[in-house]
C-alpha positions as CSV (number, residue, x, y, z in Angstrom):
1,X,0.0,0.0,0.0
2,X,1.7,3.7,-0.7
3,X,2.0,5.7,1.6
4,X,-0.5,8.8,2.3
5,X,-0.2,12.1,4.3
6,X,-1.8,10.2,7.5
7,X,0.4,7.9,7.6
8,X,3.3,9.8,7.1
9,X,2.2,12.5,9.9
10,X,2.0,9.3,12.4
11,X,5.8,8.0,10.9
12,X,6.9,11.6,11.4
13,X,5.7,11.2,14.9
14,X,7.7,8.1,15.4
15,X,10.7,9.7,14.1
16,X,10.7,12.3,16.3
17,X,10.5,11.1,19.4
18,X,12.7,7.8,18.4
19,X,16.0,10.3,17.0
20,X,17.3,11.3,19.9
21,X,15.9,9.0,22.5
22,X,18.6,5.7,22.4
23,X,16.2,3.3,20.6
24,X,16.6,3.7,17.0
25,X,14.5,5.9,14.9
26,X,15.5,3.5,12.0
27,X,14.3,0.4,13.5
28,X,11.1,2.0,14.9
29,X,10.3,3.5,11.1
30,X,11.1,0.2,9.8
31,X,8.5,-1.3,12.2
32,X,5.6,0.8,12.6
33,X,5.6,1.3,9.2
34,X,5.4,-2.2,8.0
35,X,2.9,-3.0,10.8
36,X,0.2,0.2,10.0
37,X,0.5,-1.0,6.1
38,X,3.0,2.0,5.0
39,X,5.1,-1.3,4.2
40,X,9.1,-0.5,5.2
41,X,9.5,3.9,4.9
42,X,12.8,3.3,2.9
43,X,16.2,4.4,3.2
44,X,15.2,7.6,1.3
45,X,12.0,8.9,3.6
46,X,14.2,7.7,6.9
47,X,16.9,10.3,4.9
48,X,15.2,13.1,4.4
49,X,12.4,12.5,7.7
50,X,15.6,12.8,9.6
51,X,16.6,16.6,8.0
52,X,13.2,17.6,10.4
53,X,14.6,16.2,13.5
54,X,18.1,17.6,12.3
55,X,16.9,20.9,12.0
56,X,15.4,20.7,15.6
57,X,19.1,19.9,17.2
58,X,20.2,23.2,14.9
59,X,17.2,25.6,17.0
60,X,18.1,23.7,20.7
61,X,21.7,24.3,20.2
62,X,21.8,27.2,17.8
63,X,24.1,29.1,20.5
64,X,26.5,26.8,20.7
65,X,26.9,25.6,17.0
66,X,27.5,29.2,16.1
67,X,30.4,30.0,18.1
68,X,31.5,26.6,17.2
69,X,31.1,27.6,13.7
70,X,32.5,31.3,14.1
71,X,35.5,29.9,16.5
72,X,36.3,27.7,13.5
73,X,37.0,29.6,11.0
74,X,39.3,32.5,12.5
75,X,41.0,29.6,13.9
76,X,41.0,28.9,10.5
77,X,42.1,32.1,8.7
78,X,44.6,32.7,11.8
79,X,42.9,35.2,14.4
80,X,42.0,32.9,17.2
81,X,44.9,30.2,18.5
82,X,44.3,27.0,17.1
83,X,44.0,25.2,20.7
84,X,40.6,27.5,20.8
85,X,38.1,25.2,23.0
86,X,35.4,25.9,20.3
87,X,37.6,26.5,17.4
88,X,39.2,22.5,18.5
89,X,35.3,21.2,19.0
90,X,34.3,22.3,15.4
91,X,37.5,20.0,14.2
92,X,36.6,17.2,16.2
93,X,33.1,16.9,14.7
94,X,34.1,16.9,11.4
95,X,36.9,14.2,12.2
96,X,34.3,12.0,13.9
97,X,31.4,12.6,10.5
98,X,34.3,10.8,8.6
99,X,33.4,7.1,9.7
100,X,30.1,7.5,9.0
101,X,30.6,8.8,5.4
102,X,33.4,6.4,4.4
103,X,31.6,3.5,5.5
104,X,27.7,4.5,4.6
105,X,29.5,5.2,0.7
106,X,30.9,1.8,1.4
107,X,28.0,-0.4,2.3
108,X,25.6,1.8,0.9
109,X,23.9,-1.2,-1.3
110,X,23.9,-3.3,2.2
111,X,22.5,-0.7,4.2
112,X,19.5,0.1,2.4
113,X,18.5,-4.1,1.2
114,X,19.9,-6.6,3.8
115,X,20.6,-4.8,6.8
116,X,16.8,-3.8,6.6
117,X,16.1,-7.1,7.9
118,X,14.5,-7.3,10.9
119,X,16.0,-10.3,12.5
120,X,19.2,-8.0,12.3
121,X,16.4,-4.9,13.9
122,X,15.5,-7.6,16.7
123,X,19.3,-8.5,17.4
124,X,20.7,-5.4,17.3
125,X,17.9,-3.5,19.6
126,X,18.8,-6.2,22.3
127,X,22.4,-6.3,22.2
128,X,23.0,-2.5,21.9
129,X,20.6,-2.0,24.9
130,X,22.4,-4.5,27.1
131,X,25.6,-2.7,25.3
132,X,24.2,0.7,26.8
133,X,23.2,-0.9,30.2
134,X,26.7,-2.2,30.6
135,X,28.5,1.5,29.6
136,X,25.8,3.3,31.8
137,X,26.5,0.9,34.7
138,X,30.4,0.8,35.1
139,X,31.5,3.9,33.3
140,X,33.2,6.3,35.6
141,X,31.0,9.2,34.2
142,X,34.2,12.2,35.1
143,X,35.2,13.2,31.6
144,X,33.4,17.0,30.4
145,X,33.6,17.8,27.0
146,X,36.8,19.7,26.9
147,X,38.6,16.4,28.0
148,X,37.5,15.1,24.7
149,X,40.7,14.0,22.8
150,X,41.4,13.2,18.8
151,X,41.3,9.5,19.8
152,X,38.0,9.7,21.4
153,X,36.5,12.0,18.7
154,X,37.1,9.2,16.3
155,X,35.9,6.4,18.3
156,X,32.7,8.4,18.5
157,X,32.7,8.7,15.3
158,X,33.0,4.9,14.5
159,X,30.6,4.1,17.1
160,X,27.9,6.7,15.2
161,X,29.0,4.6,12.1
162,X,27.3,1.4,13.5
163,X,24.1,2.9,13.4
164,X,24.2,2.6,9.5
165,X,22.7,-0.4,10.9
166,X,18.9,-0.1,11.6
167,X,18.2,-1.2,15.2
168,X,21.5,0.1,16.8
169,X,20.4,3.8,17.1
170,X,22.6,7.2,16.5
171,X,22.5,8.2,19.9
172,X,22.5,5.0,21.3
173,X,26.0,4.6,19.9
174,X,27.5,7.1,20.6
175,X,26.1,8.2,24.5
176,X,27.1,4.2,25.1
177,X,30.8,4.6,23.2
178,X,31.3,8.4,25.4
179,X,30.2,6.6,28.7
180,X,32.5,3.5,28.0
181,X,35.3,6.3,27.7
182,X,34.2,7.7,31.3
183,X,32.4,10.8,30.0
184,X,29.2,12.1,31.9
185,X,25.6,11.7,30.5
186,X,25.4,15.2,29.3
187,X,28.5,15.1,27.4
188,X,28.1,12.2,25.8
189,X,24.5,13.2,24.8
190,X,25.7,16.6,23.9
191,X,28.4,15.6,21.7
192,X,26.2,13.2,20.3
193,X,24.0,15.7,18.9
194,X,26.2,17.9,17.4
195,X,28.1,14.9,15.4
196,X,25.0,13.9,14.4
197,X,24.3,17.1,12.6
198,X,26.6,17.0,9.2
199,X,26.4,13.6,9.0
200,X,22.2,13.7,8.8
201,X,22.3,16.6,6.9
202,X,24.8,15.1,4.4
203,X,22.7,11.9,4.2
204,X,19.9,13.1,3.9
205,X,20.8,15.8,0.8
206,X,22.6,12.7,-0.7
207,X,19.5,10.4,-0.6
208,X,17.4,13.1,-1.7
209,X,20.1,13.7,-5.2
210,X,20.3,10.0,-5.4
211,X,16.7,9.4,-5.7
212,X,15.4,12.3,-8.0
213,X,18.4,11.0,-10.4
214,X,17.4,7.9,-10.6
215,X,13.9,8.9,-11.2
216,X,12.9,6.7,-8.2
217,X,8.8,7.7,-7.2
218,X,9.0,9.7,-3.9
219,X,5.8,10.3,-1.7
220,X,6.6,13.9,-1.9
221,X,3.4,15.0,0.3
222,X,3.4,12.4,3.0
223,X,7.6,13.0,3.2
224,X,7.5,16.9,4.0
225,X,4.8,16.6,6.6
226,X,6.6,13.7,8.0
227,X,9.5,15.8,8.2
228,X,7.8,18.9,9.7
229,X,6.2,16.4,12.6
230,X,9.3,15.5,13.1
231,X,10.6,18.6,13.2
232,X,8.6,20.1,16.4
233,X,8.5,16.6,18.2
234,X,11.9,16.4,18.0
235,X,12.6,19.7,19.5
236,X,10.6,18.5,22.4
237,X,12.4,15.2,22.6
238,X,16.0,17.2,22.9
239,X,14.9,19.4,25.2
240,X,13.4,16.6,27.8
241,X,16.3,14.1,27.3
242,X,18.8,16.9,28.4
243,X,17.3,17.6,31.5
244,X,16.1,13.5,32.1
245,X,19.8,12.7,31.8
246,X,21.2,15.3,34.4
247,X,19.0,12.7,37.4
248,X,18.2,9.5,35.6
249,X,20.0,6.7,34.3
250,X,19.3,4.8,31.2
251,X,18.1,1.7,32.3
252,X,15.0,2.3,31.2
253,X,15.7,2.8,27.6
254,X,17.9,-0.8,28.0
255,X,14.8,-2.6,29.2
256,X,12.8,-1.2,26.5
257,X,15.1,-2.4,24.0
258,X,15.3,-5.9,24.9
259,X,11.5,-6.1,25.5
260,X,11.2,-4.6,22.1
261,X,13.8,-6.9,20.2
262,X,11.9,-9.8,21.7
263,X,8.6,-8.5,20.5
264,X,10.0,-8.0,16.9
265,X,11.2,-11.6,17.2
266,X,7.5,-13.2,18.5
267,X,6.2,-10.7,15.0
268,X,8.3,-12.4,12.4
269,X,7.9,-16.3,13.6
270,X,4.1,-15.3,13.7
271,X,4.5,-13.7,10.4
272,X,3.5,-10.0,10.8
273,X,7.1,-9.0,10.1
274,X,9.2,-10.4,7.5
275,X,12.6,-12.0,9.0
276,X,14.6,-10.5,5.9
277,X,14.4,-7.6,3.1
278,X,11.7,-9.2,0.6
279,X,8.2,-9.2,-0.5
280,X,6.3,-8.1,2.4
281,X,8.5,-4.3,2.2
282,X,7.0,-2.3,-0.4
């Protein structure tokens, strides 16, 4: 069945409160929209639904990404030091977008057919949660962003790079990699969010060219109200997990994960799911 403006309103909904929480927005799209009779989003709607949620990060931390962005370039054209705190932050973002866009070029053809599969959804929701229990549970939590080195900028950066995977999650990733390296909730999260910002933006321009030129059939409609849902829901979403982090732990995002891998498991050996990229996605 294609999908209409309803039901890409209620995908839009998912997508905004899934980006940014540590569940995957991917795996949830994946989902829902195979189960309301969307059939699977696509690569290209998860793409360019994401630009909303994106643009949400850009309002909730417009301060900061401009003097990251300012800092940057007179570092860059010589009239700030180079060891600038913000000047150094805006290089460590773009050193830690590199994973994701060397591998996504990659595995592109994987990414968007196979990995689709929801057995790898259901296997990867479960073990990245008990992954993100673990990190939440025995990481020191001491490091603040300006202890963030070069090495740990690119092992963020590799860790956003699994969630190329559906089911792993963006965030998930990398607030699980930042707390295995001893950083503190906030930090993790907040770093998180601003590497997530070229990489989505990127992705989702490059889906968007690589669709209209191949003269693939976008749901125009349906995909720019999804993205405006996603959009304000989002913003909401940022704003609640940055407070919920400064007194709560995780652990109830972990749960939720493995209860929800299981559930994805019961829907494919009952059928309502298919266990691998085929017929029942549209």
């Amino acid at each position: 069945m294609s999908m209409g403006v309803a039901e890409g309103a209620f995908l839009g909904l998912v997508q905004g409160l899934t980006e940014f929480l540590p569940i995957s927005s991917s795996g949830h799209l994946a989902i829902v929209g195979t189960l309301v009779g969307a059939s699977d989003p696509g690569a290209a709607f998860t793409a360019i639904c994401q630009l909303g949620t994106e643009a949400a990060v850009i309002l909730y931390f417009r301060k900061d990404i401009a003097r990251i962005v300012s800092r940057w370039a007179l570092a860059l054209a010589g009239r700030v030091p180079r060891n600038d705190p913000d000047a150094r932050m805006g290089w460590l973002v773009i050193l830690g977008t590199l994973p994701i866009g060397v591998l996504g070029l990659l595995f592109q053809d994987s990414i968007e057919t196979v990995l689709r599969g929801f057995v790898v959804i259901a296997t990867t929701l479960w073990l990245f949660g008990l992954l993100l229990g673990a990190a939440d549970r025995f990481g020191r939590k001491e490091r603040t962003l300006d202890q963030l080195s070069w090495r740990h900028g690119l092992l963020f950066g590799l860790a956003q790079a699994l969630a190329l995977v559906p089911g792993v999650s963006r965030s998930g990733g990398t607030i699980t990699m930042g707390l295995l390296l001893g950083y503190t909730r906030e930090a993790a999260a907040r770093y998180s969010f601003l590497l997530a910002i070229p990489a989505v933006v990127l992705s989702g321009f490059f889906q968007l060219y690589d669709e209209v030129s191949s003269g693939a059939t976008i749901a125009w409609a349906p995909t720019a109200v999804a993205t405006v849902v996603a959009f304000v829901v989002g913003f909401v979403v940022i704003a609640w997990l940055m407070r919920f982090i400064t007194t709560h732990s995780f652990t109830g995002f972990v749960v939720y994960r493995v209860a929800l891998g299981v559930v994805v498991y019961a829907l494919v050996l009952a059928g309502a799911l298919p266990a691998w990229h085929g017929a029942s996605f549209g």
